[in-house]
C-alpha positions in Angstrom: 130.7 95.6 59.9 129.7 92.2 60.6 133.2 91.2 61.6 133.0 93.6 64.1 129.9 92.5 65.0 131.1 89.0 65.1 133.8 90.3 67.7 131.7 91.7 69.8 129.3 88.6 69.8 132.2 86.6 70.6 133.4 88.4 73.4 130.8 89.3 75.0 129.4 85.9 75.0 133.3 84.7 76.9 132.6 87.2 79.0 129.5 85.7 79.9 130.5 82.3 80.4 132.8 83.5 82.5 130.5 85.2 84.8 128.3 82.4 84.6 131.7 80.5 85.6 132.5 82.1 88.6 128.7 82.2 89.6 128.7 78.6 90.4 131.6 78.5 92.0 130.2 77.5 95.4 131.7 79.4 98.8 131.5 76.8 101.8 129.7 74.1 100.0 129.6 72.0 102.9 128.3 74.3 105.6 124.7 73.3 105.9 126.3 69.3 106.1 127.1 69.4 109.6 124.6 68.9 111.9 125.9 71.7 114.4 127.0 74.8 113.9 127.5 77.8 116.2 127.8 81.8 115.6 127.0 84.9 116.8 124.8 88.4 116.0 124.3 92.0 117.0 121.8 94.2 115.9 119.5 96.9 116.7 115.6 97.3 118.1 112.8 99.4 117.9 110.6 98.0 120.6 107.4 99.8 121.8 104.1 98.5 123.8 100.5 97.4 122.8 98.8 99.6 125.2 95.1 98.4 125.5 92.1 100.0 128.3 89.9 99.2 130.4 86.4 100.9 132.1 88.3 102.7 134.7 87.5 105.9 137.0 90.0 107.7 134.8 87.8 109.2 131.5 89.3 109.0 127.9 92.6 107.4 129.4 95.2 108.0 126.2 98.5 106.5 126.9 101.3 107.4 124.3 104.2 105.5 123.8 107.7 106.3 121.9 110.6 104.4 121.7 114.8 104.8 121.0 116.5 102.5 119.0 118.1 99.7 121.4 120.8 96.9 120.5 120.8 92.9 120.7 123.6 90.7 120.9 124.0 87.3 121.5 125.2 83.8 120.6 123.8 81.1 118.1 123.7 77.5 118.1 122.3 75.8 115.4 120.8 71.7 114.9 120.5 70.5 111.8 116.9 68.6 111.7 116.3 68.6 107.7 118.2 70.0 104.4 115.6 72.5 104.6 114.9 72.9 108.9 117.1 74.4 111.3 116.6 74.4 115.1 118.1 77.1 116.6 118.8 78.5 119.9 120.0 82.2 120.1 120.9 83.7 123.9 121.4 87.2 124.1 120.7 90.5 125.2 117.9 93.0 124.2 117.8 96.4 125.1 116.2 100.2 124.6 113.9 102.5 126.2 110.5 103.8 125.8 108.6 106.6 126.9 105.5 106.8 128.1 102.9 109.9 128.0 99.6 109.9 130.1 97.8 112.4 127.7 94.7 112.2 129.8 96.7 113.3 133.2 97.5 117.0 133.9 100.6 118.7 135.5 104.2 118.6 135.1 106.3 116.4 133.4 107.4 114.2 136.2 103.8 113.5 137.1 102.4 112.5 133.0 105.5 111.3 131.8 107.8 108.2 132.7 110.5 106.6 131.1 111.0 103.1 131.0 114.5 101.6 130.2 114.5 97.5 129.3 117.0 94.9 129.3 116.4 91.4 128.6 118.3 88.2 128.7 116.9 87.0 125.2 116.5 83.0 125.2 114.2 82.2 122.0 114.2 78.8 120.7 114.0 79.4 116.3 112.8 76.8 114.1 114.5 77.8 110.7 113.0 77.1 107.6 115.3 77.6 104.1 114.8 77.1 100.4 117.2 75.5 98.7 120.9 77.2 98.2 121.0 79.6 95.1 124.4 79.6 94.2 125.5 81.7 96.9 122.3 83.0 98.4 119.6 81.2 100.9 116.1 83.0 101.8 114.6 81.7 104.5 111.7 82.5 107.0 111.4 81.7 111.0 109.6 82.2 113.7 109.7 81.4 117.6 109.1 81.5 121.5 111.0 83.0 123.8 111.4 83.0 127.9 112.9 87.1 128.0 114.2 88.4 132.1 113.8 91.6 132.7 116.7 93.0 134.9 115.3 96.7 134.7 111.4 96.0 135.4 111.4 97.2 139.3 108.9 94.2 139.6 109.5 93.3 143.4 110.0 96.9 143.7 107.5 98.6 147.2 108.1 102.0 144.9 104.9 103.0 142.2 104.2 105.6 140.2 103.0 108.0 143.4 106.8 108.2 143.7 107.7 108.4 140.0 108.6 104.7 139.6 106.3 102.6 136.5 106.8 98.8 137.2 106.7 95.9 134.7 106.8 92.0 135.0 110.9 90.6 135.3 109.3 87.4 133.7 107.9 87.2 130.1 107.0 84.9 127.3 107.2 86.1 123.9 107.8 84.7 120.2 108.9 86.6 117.0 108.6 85.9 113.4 110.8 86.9 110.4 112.6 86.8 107.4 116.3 86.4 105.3 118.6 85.9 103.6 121.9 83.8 103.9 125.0 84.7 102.1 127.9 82.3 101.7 131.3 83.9 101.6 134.6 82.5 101.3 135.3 82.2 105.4 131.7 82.6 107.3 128.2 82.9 106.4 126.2 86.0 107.2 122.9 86.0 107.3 120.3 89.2 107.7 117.0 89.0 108.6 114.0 91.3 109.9 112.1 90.2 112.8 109.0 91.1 114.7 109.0 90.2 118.4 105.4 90.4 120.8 105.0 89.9 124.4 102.2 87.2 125.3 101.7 87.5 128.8 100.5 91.3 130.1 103.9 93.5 131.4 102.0 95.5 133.5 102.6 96.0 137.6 99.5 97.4 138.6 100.2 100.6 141.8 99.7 99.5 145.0 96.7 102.0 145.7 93.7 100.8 143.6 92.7 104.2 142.1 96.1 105.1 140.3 95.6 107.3 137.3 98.9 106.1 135.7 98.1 102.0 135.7 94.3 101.4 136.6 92.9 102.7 133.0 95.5 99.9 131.5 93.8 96.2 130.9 96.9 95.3 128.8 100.5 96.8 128.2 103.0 94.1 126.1 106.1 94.5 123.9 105.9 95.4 120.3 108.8 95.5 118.7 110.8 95.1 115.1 114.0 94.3 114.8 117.5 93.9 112.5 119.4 91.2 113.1 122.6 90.1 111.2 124.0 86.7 112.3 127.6 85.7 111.4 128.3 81.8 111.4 
């Protein structure tokens, strides 16, 4: 009995030195050396608005606001500032479409309801900031500003909503927070993270008449939004 117990001590405890073995072997261990590095991501959105009221003519004004899931993609360069700081810059492109429903305005669909399809160009500049390296594994957190054009906003266009058309600003500021998680493999890092993006500036185009049930009761209207990005450098 205590052979066999001996065995099994004995191999179980090879066994785990040879996990523990292969656990420090270390996949690209001189990735975060260089001071640049460049990638790429993709990833999908769920952005909404803020909606917030003013006094308006327009009585319990209740503005409802559902979103579809949207994609990003874009490119990553990356500056090395500290063993533990990254400065990053990440172009891309961010899109989806919400859907907005005047609860307090009566009639048909086309009259209480409008849908509002978004695409940026994403520019956010990301400062990075990483424990150390794990083994294999690296969580970090981030946050940033961001310059975002809106190609489908209809900003400059004469059309309002008294002809079915809601308008938003083409020029925005926002910045996002987040968190994640880099994972060294053999040939590339790839690196998850969650992140929350809101608008600064107000989106809104106000109608060109001054008493327009769809935009006067609205004192603010920004992006919301969450986020999954996975980045592959």
């Amino acid at each position: 009995m205590l052979k066999k117990l001996f065995l099994l001590g004995f191999f179980g405890f090879i066994s785990y030195s040879s996990q523990a073995q292969r656990e420090k072997i270390l996949n690209l261990p001189s990735f975060d050396k260089d001071l640049f590095h460049y990638g790429f991501y993709l990833g999908t959105n769920n952005n909404s608005y803020k909606v917030s009221y003013k006094p308006s003519s327009f009585n319990n004004a209740e503005i409802e606001v559902t979103s579809s899931i949207g994609f990003n993609v874009g490119l990553i360069a990356d500056l090395r500032l500290h063993n533990n700081i990254n400065l990053r810059f990440e172009p891309g492109l961010m899109s989806n479409t919400k859907t907005l429903t005047f609860k307090h305005i009566s009639g048909a669909d086309n009259v209480k309801i409008r849908e509002v399809g978004a695409t940026y160009l994403h520019l956010p500049l990301v400062l990075k900031l990483s424990t150390n390296r794990l083994n294999n594994v690296r969580p970090y957190v981030l946050g940033g500003i961001s310059y975002d054009y809106n190609f489908s906003s209809n900003e400059n266009n004469n059309n309002d909503n008294f002809t079915g058309e809601f308008r938003t600003t083409t020029s925005n500021i926002m910045y996002e927070i987040g968190v994640g998680v880099d994972f060294y493999f053999s040939y590339f890092k790839f690196s998850p993270s969650i992140r929350g993006v809101f608008a600064i500036n107000n989106e809104i185009v106000h109608d060109n008449k001054a008493l327009s049930q769809w935009t006067d009761p609205i004192d603010y209207l920004g992006t919301r939004g969450v986020f999954l990005h996975l980045s592959f450098e």
